[in-house]
PDB file of N, CA, C and O in Angstrom:
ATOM      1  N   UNK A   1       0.833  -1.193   0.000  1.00  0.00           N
ATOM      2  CA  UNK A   1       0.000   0.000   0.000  1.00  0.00           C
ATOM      3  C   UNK A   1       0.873   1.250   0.000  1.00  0.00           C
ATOM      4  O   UNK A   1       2.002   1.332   0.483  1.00  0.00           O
ATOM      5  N   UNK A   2       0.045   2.403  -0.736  1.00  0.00           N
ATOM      6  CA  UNK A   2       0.957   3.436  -0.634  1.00  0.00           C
ATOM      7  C   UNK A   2       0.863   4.081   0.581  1.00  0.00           C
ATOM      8  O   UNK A   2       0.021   3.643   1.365  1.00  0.00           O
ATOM      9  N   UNK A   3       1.785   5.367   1.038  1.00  0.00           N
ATOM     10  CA  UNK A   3       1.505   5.872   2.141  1.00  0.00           C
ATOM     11  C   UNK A   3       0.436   6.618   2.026  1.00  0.00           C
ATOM     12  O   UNK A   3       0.198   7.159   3.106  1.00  0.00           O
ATOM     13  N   UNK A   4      -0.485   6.956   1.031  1.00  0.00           N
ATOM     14  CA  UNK A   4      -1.748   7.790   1.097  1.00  0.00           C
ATOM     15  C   UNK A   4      -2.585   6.939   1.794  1.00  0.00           C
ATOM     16  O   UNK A   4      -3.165   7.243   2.836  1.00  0.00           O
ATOM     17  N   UNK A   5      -2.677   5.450   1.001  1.00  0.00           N
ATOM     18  CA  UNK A   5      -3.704   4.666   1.246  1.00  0.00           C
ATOM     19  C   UNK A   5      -3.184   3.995   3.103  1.00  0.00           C
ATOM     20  O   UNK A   5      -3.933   3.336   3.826  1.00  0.00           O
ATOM     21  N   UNK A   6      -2.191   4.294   3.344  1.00  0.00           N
ATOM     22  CA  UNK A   6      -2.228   3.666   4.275  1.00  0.00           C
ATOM     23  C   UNK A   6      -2.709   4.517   5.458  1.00  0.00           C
ATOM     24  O   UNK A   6      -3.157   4.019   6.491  1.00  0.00           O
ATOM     25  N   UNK A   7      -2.572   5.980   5.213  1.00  0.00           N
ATOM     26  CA  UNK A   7      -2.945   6.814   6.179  1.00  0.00           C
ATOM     27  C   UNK A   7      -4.592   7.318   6.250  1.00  0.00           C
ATOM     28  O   UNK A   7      -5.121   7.985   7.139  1.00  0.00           O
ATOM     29  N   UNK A   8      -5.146   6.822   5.130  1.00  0.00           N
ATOM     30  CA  UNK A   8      -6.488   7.184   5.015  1.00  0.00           C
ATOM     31  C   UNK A   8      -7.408   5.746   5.840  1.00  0.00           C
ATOM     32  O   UNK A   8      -8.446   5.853   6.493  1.00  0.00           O
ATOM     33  N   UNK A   9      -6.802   4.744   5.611  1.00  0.00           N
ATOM     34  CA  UNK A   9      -6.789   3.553   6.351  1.00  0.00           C
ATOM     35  C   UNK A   9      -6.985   3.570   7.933  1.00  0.00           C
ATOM     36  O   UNK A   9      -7.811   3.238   8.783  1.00  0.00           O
ATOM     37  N   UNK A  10      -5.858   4.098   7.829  1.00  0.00           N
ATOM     38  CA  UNK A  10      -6.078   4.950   9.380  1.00  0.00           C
ATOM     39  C   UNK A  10      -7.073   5.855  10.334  1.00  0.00           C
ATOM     40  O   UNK A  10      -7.560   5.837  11.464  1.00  0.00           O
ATOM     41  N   UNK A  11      -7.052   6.884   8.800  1.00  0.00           N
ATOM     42  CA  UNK A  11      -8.240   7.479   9.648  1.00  0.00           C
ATOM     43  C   UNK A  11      -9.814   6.462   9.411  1.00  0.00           C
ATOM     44  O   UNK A  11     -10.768   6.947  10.020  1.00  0.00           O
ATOM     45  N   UNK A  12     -10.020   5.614   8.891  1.00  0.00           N
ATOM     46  CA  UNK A  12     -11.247   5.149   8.787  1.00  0.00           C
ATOM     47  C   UNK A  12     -11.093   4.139  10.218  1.00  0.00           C
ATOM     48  O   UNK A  12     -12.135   3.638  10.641  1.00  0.00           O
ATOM     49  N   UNK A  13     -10.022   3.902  10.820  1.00  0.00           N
ATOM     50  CA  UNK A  13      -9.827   3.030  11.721  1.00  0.00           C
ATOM     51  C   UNK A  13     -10.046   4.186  13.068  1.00  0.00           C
ATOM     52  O   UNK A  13     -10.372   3.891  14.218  1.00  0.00           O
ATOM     53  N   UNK A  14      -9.799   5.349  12.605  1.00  0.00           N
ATOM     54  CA  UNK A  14      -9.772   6.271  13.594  1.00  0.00           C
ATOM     55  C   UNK A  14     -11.787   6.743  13.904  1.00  0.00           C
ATOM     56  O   UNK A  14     -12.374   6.928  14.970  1.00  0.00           O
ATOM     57  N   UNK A  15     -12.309   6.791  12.466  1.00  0.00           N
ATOM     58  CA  UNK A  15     -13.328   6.406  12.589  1.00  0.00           C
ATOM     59  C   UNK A  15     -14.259   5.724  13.329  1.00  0.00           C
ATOM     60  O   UNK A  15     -15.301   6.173  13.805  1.00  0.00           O
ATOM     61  N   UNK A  16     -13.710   4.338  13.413  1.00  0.00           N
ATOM     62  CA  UNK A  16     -13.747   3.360  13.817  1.00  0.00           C
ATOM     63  C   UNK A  16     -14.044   2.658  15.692  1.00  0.00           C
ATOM     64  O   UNK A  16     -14.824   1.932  16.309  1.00  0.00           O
ATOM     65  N   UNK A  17     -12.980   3.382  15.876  1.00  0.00           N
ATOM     66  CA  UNK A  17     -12.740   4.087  17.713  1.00  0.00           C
ATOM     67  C   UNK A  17     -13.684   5.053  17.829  1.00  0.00           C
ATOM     68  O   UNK A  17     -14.370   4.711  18.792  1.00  0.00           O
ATOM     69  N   UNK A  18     -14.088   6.036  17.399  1.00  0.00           N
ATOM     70  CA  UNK A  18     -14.787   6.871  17.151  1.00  0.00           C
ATOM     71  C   UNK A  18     -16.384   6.314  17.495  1.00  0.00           C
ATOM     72  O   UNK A  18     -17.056   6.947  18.310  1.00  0.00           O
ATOM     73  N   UNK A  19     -16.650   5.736  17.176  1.00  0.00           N
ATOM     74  CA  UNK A  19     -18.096   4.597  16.935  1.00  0.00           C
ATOM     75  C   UNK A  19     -17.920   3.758  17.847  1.00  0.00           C
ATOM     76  O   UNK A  19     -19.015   3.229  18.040  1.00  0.00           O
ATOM     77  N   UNK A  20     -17.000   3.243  18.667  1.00  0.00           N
ATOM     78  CA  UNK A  20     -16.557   2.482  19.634  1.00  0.00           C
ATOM     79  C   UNK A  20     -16.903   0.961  19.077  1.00  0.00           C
ATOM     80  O   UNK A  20     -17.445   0.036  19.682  1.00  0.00           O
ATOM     81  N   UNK A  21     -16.352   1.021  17.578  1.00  0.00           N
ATOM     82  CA  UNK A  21     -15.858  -0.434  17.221  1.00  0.00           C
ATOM     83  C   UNK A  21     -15.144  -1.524  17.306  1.00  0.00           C
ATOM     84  O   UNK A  21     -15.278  -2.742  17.185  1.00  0.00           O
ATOM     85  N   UNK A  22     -13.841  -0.247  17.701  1.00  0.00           N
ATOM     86  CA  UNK A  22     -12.204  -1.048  17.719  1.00  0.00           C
ATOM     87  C   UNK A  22     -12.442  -0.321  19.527  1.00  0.00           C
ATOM     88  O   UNK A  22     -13.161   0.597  19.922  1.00  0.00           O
ATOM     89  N   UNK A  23     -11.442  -1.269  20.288  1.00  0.00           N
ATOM     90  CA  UNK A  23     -11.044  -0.972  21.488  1.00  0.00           C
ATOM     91  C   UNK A  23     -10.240  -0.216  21.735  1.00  0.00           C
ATOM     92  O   UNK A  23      -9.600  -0.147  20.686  1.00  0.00           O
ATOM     93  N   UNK A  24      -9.610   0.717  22.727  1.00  0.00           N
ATOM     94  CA  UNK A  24      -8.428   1.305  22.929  1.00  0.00           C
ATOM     95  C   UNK A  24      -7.397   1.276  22.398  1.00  0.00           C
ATOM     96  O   UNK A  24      -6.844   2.052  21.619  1.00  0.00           O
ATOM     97  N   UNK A  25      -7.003  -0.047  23.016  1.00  0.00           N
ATOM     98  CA  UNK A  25      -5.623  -0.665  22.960  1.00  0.00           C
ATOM     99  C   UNK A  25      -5.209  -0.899  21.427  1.00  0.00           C
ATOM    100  O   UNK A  25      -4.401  -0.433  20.623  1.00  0.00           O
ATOM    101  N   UNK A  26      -6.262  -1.930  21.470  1.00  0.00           N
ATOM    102  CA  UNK A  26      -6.073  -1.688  19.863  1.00  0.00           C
ATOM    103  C   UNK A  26      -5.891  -1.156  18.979  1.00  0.00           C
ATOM    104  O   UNK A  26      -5.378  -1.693  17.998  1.00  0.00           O
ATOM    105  N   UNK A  27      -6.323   0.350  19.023  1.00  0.00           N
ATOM    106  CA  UNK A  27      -6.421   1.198  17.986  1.00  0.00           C
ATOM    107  C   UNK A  27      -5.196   1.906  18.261  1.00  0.00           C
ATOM    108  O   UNK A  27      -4.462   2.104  17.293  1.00  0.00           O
ATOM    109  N   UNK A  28      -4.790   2.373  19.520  1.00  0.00           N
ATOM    110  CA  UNK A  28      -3.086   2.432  19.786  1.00  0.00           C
ATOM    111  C   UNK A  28      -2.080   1.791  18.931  1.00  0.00           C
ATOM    112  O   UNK A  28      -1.250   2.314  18.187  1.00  0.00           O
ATOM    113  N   UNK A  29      -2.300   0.655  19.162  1.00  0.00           N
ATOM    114  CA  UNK A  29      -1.535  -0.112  18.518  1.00  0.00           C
ATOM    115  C   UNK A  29      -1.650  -0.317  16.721  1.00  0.00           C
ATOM    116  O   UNK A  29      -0.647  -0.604  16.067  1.00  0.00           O
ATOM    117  N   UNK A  30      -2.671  -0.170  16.241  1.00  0.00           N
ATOM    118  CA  UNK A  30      -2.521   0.354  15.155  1.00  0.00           C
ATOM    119  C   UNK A  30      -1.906   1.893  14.634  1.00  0.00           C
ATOM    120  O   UNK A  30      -1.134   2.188  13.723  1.00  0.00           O
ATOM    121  N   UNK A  31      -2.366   2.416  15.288  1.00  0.00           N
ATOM    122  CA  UNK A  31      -2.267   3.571  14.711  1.00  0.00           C
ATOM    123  C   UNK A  31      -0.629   3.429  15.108  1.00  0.00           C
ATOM    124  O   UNK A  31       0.007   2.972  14.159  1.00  0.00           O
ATOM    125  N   UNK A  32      -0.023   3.643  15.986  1.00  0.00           N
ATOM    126  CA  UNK A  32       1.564   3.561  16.392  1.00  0.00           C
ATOM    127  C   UNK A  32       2.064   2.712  15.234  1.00  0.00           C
ATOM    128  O   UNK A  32       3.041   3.242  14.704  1.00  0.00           O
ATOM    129  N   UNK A  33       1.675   1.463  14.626  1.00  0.00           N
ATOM    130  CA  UNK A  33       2.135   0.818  13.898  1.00  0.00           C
ATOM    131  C   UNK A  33       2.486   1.071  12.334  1.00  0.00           C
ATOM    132  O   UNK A  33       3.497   1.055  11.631  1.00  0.00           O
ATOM    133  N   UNK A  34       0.905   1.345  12.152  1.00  0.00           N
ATOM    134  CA  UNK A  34       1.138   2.061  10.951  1.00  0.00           C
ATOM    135  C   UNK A  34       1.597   3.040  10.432  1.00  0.00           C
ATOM    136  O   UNK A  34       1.648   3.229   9.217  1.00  0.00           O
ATOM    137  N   UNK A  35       2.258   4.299  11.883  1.00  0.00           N
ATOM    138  CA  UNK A  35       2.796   5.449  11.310  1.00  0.00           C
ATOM    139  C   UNK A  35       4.464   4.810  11.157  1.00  0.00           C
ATOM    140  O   UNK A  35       5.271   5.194  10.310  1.00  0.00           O
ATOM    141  N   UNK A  36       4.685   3.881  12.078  1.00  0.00           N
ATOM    142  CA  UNK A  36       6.383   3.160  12.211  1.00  0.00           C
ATOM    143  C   UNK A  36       6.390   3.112  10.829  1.00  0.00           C
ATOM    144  O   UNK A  36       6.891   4.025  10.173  1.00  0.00           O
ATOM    145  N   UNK A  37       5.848   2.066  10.283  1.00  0.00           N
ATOM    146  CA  UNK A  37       5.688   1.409   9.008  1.00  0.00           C
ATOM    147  C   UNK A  37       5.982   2.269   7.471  1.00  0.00           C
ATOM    148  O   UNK A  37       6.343   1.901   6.353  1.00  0.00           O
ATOM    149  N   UNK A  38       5.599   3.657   8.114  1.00  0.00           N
ATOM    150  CA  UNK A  38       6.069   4.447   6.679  1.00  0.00           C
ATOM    151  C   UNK A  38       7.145   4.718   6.747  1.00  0.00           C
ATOM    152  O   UNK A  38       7.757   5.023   7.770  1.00  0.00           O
ATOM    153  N   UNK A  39       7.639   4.635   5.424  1.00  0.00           N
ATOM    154  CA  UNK A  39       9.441   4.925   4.842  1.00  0.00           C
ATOM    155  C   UNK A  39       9.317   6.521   4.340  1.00  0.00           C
ATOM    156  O   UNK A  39       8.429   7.121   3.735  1.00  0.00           O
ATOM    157  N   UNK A  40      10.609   6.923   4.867  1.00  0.00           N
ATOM    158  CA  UNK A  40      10.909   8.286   4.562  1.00  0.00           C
ATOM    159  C   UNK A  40      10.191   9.391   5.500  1.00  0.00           C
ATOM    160  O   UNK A  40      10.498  10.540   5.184  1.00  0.00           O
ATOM    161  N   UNK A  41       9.362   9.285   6.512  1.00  0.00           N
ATOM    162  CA  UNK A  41       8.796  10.058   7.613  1.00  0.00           C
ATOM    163  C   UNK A  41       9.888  10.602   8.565  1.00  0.00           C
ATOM    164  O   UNK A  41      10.429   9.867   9.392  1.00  0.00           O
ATOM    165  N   UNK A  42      10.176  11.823   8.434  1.00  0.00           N
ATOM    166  CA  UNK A  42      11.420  12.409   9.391  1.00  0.00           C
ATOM    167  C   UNK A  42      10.862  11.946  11.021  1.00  0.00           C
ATOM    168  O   UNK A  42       9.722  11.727  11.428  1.00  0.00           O
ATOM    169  N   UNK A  43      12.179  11.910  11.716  1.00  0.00           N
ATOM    170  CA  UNK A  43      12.131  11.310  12.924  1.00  0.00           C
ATOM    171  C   UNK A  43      11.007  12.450  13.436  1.00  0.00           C
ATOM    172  O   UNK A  43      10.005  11.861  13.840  1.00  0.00           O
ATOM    173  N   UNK A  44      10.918  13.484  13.508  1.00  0.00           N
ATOM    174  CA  UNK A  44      10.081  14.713  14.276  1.00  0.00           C
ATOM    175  C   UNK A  44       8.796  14.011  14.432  1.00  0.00           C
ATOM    176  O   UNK A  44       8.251  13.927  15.533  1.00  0.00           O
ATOM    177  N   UNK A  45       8.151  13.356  13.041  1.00  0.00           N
ATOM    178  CA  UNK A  45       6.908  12.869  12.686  1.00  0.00           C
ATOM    179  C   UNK A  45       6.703  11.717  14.048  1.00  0.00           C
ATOM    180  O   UNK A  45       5.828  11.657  14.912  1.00  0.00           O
ATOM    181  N   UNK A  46       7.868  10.906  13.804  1.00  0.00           N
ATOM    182  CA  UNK A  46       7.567   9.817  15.026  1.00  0.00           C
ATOM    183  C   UNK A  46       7.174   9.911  16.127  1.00  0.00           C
ATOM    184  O   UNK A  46       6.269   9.403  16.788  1.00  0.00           O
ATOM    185  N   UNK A  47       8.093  10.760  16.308  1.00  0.00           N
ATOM    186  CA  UNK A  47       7.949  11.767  17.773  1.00  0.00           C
ATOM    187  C   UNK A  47       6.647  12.114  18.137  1.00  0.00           C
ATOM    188  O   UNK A  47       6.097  11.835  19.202  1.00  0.00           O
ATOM    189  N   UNK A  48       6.072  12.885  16.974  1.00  0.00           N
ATOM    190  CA  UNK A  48       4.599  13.305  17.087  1.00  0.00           C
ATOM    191  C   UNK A  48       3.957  12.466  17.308  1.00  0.00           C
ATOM    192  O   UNK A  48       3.129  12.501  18.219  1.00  0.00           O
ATOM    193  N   UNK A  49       4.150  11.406  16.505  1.00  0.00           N
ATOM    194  CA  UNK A  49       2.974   9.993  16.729  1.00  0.00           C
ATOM    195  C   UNK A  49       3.495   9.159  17.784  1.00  0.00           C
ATOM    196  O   UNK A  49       2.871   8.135  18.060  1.00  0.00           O
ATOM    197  N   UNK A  50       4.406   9.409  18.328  1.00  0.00           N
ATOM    198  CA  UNK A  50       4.157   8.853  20.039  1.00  0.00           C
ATOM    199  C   UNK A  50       3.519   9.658  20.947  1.00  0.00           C
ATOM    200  O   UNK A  50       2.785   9.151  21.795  1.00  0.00           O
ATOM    201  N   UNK A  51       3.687  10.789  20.890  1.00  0.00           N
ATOM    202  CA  UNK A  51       2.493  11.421  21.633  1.00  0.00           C
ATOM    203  C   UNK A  51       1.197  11.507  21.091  1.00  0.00           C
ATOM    204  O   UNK A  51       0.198  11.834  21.732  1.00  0.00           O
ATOM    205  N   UNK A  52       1.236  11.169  19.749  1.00  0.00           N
ATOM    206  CA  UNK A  52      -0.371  11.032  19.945  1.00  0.00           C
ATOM    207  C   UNK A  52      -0.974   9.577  20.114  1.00  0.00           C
ATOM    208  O   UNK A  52      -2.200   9.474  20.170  1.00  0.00           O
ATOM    209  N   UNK A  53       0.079   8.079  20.226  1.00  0.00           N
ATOM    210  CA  UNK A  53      -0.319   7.575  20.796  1.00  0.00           C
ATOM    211  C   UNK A  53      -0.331   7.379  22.742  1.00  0.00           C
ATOM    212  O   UNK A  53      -1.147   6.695  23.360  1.00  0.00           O
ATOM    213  N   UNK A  54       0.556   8.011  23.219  1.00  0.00           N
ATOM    214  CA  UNK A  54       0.455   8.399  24.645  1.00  0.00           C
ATOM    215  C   UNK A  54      -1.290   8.784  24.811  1.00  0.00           C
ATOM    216  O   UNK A  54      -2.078   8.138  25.501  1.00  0.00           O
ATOM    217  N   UNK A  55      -1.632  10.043  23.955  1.00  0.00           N
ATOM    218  CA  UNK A  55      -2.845  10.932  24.047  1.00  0.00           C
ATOM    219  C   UNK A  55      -3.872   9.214  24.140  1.00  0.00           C
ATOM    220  O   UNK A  55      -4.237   8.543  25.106  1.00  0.00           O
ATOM    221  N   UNK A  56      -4.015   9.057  22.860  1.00  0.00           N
ATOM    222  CA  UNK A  56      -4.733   7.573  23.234  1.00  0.00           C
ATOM    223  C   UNK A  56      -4.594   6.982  24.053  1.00  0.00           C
ATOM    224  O   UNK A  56      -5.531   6.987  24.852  1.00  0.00           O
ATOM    225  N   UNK A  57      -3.732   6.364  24.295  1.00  0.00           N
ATOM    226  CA  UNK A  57      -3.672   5.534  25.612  1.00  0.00           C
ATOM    227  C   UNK A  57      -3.883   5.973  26.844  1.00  0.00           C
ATOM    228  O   UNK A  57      -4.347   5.266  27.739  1.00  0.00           O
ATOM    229  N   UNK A  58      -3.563   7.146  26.967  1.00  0.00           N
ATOM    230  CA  UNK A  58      -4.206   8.085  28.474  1.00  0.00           C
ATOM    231  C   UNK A  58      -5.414   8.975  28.290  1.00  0.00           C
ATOM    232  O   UNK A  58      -5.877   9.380  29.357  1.00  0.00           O
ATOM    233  N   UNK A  59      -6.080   9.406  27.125  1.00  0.00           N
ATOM    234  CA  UNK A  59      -7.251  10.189  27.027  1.00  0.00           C
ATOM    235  C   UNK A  59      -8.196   9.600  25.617  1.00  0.00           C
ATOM    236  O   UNK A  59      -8.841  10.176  24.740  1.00  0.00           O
ATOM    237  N   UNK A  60      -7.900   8.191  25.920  1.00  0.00           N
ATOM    238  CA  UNK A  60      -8.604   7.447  24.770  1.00  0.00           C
ATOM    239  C   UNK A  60      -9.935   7.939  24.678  1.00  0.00           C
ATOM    240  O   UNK A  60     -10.329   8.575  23.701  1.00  0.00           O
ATOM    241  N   UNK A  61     -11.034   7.512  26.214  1.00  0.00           N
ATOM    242  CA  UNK A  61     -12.443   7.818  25.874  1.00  0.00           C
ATOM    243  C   UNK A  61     -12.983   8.928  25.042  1.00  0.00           C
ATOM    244  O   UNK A  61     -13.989   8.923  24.333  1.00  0.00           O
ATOM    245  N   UNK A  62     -11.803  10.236  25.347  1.00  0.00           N
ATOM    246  CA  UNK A  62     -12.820  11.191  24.708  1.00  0.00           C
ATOM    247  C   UNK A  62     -12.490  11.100  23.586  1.00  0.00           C
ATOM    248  O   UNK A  62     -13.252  11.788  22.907  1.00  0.00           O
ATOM    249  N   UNK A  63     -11.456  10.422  22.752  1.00  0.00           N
ATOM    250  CA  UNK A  63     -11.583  10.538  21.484  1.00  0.00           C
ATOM    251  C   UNK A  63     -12.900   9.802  20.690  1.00  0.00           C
ATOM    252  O   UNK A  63     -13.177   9.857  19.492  1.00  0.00           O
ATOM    253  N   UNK A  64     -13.471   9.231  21.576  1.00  0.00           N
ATOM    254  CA  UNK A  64     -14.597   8.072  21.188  1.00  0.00           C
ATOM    255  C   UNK A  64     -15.960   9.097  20.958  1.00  0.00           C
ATOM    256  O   UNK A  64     -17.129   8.916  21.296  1.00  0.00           O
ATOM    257  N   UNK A  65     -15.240  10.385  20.157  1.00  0.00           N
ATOM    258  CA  UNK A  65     -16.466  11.291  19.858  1.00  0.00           C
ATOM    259  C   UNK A  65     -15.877  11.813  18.540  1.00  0.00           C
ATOM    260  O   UNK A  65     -14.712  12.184  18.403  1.00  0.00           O
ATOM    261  N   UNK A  66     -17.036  11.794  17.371  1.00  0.00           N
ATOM    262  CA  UNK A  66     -16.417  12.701  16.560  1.00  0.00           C
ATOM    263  C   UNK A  66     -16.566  13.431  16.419  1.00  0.00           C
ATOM    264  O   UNK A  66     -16.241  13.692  15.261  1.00  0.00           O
ATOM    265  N   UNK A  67     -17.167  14.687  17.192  1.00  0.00           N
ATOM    266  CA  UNK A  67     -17.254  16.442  17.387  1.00  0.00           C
ATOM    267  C   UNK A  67     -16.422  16.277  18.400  1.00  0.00           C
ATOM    268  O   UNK A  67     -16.368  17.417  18.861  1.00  0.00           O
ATOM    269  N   UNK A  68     -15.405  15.291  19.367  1.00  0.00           N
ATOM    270  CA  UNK A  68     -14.502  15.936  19.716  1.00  0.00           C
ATOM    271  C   UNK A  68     -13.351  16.486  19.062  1.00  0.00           C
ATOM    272  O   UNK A  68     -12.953  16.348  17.905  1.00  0.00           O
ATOM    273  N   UNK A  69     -12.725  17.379  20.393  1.00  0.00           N
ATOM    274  CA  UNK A  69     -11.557  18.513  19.717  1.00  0.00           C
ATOM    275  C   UNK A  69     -10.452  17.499  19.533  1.00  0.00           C
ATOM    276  O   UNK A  69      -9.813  17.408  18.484  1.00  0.00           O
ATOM    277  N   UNK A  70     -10.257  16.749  20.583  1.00  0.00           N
ATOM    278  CA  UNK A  70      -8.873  15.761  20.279  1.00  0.00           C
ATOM    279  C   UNK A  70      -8.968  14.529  19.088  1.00  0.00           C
ATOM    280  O   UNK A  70      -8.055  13.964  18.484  1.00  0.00           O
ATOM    281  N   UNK A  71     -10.126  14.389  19.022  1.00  0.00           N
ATOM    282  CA  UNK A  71     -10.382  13.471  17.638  1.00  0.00           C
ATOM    283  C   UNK A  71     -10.311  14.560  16.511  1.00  0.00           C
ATOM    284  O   UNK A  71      -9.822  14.155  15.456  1.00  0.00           O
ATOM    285  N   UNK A  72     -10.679  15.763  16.542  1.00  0.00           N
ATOM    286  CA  UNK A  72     -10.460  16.455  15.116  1.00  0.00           C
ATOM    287  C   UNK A  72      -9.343  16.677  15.080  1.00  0.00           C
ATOM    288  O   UNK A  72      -8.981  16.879  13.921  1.00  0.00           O
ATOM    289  N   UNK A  73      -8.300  16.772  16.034  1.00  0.00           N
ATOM    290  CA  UNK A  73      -7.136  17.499  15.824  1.00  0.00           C
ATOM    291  C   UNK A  73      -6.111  16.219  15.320  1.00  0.00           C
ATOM    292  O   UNK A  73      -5.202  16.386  14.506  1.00  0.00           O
ATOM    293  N   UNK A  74      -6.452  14.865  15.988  1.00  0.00           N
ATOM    294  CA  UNK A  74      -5.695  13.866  15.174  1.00  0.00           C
ATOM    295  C   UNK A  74      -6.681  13.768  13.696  1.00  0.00           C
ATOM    296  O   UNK A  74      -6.043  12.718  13.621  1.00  0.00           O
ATOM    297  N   UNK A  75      -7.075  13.791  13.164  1.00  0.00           N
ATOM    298  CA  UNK A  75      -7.824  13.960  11.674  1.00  0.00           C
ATOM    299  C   UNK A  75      -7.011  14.583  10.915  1.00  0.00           C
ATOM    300  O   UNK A  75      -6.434  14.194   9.900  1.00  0.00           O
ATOM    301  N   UNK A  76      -6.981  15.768  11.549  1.00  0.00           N
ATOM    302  CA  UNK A  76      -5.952  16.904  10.609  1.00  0.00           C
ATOM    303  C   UNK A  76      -4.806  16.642  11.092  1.00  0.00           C
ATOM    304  O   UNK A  76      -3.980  17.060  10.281  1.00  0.00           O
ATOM    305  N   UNK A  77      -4.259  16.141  12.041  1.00  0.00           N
ATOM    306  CA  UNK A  77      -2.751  15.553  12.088  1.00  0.00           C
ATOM    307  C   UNK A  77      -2.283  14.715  10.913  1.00  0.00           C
ATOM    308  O   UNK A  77      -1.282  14.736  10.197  1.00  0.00           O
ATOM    309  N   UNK A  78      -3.684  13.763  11.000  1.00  0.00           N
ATOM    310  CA  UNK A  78      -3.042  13.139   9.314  1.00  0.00           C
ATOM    311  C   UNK A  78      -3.220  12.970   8.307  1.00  0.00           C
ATOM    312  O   UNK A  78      -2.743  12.138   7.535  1.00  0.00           O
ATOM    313  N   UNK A  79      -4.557  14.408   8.061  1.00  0.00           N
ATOM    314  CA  UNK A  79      -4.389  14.446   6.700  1.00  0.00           C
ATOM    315  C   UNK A  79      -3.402  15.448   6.444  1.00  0.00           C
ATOM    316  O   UNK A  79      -3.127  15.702   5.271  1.00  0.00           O
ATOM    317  N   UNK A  80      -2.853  16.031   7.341  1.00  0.00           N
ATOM    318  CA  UNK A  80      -1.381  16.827   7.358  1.00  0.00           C
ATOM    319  C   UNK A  80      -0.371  16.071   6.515  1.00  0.00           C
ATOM    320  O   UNK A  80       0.203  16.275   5.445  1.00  0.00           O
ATOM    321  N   UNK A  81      -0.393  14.890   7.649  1.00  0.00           N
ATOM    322  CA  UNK A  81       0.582  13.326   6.777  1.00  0.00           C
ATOM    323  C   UNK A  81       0.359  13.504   5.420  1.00  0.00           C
ATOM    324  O   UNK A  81       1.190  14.024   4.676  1.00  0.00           O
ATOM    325  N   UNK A  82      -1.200  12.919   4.911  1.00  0.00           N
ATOM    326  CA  UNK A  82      -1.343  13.017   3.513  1.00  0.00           C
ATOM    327  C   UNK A  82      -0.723  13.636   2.743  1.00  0.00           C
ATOM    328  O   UNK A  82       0.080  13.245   1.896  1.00  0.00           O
ATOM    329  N   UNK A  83      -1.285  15.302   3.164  1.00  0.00           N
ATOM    330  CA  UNK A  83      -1.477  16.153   1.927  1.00  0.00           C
ATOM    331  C   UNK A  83       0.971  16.678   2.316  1.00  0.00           C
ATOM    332  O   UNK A  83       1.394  17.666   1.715  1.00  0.00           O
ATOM    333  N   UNK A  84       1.600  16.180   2.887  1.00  0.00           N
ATOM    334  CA  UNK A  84       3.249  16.510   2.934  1.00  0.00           C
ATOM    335  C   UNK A  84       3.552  15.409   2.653  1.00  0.00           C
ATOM    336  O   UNK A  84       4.458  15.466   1.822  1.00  0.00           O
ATOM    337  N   UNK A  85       3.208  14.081   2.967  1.00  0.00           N
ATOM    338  CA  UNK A  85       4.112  13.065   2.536  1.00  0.00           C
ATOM    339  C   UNK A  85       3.542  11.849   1.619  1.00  0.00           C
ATOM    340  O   UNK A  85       4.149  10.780   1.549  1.00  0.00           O
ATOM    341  N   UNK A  86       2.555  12.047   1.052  1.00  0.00           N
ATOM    342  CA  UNK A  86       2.105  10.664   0.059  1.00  0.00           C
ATOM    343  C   UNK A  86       1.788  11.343  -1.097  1.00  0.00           C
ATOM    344  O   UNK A  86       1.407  10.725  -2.091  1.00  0.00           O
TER     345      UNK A  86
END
């Protein structure tokens, strides 16, 4: 997969949590995974996406809204990703 498709992937998984489909943990663990997984992402990026999996793992519930602020702000975190690196 390319890195577009893999980050849009994401957000449908982010979706997903959102609807309280996928569990916490789980979706941590995806999401952490799949940002590792891209080639050519400057270390800064990583960085970012460990704190925003920290944010999950310690302020998971409220992302389990999608008019929340911390769920919109990871949205545009990666269609940030998108629209700079795929």
């Amino acid at each position: 997969m390319t890195i577009k498709n893999e980050l849009e992937s994401l957000l449908i998984e982010l979706d997903k949590y959102a609807k309280s489909q996928t569990n916490r943990a789980d979706f941590a663990l995806t999401f952490i995974e799949t940002i590792e997984s891209l080639d050519d992402l400057p270390f800064s990026i990583l960085d970012e996406a460990r704190e925003w999996q920290y944010k999950i793992e310690t302020e998971g519930d409220s992302l389990q809204s999608a008019s929340n602020t911390l769920n919109n702000s990871l949205k545009i975190w990666i269609k940030r990703l998108i629209t700079t690196y795929a």
